[in-house]
SETIMI-212456 format. One record per residue (C-alpha): residue number from 1; x, y, z. Coordinates in steps of 0.1 Angstrom, whole numbers, plus 5000, padded with zeros to 4 digits. Each point is the difference from the previous one (the first is absolute). Example, Ala and Ser with C-alpha at 12.3 -4.5 7.8 and 13.67 -1.06 7.14 Angstrom:
2
k/east/north/up
1/5123/4955/5078
2/5014/5034/4993
This chain:
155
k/east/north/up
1/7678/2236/2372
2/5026/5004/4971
3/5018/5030/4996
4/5002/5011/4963
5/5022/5028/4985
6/5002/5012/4966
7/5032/5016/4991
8/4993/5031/4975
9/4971/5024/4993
10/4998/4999/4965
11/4978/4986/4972
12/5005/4964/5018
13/5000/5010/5036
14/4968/5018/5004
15/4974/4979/4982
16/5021/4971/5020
17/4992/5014/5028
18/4963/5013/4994
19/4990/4962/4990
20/5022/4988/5033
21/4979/5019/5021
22/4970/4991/4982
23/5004/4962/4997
24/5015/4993/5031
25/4984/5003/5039
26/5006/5028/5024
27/5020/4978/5021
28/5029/5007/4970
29/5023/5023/5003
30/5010/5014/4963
31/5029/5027/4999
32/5012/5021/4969
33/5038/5007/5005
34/5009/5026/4971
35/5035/5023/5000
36/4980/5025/4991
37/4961/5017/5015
38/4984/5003/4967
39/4984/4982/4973
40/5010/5015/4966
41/4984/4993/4964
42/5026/4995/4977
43/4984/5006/4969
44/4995/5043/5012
45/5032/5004/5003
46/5005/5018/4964
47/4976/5021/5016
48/5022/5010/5022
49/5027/5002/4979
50/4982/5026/4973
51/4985/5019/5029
52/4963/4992/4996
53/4999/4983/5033
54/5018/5003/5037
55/5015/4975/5022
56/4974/5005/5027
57/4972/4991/4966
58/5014/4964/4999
59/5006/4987/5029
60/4982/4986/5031
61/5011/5001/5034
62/4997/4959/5007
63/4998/4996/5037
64/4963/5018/5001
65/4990/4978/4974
66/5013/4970/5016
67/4993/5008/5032
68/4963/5009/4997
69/4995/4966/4986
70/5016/4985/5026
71/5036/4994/4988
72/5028/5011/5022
73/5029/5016/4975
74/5040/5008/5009
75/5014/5025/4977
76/5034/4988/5002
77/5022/4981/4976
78/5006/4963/5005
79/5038/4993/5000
80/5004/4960/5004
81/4979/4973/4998
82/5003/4974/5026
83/4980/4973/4985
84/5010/4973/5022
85/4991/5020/5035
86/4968/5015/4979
87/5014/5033/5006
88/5003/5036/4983
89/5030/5021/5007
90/4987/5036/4997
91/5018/5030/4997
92/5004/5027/5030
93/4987/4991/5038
94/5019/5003/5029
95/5033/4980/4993
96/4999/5012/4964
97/4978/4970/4989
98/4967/4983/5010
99/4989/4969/4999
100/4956/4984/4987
101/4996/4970/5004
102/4975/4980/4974
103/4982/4967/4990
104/4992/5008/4963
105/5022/5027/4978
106/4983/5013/4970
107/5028/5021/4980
108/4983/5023/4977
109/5035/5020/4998
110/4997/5009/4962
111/5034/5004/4976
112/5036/5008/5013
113/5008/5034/4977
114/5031/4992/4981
115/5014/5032/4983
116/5033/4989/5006
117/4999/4968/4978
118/5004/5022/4971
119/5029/5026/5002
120/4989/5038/5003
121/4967/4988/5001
122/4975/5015/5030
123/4991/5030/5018
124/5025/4997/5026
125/5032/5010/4982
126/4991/4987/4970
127/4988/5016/4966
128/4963/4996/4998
129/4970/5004/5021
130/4974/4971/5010
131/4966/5003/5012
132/4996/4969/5021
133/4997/5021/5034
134/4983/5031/5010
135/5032/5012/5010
136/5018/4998/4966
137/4970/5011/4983
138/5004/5036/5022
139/5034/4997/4994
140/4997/5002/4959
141/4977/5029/5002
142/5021/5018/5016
143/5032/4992/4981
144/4976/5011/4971
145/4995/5032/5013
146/5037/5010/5002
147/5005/4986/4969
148/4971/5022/4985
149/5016/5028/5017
150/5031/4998/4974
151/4998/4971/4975
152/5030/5010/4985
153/5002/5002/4959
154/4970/4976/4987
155/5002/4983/4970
């Protein structure tokens, strides 16, 4: 039996997982391993940002999916990759990290956000807004909506 874990949830992650569990025998184990417990569209994020959609609209809770297909799933982030032992650190468990072991890693991890290559760049102290997660898409509409509230003088 091989063990085979898929680190994210995304775009990459799920169909890898979906045509894991489809190719391969029952006798393999496939794991999702994603910091986070749902799947989010990218591309509806504006709608959250203008208000036409909600959070709970565009995204899936992963681990039903997943698991109703036969896929086990950790929502935990993975903090080291021990390549040579086959081995996943994971954030949390008992001594504050947690070990899954594997014989095939599939990293489906998408980009790295990088708002701090450019200076004052970024929603996180910076001087614009980005749409790239369902949180800063919540976060712009409602920074927009205090600005609304008093725009100050408008050209």
């Amino acid at each position: 039996m091989a063990h085979i874990v898929i680190m994210g949830a995304g775009l990459g992650g799920m169909p890898a997982a979906y045509e894991m569990r489809a190719t391969l025998g029952q006798e393999h184990k496939v794991t999702v391993v994603s910091a986070v417990d749902y799947f989010q569209f990218v591309p509806s994020n504006p709608w959250v940002a203008v208000d036409w959609r909600s959070r709970e609209e565009v995204i899936l809770k992963v681990g039903p999916l997943l698991e109703r297909k036969g896929i086990h799933f950790i929502a935990k982030a993975v903090t080291q990759i021990d390549a040579a032992q086959n081995k996943l650190v994971l954030a949390g468990g008992q001594a504050g990290e947690e070990m899954l072991a594997y014989d095939y890693l599939v990293i489906t991890t998408g980009p790295k956000l990088s708002f701090d290559e450019v200076p004052g760049a970024g929603p996180h102290g910076g001087h614009s807004h980005s749409v790239c997660t369902v949180g800063h898409a919540e976060a712009f509409w409602a920074q927009y909506q205090e600005f609304v509230k008093d725009p100050g003088p408008v050209v």
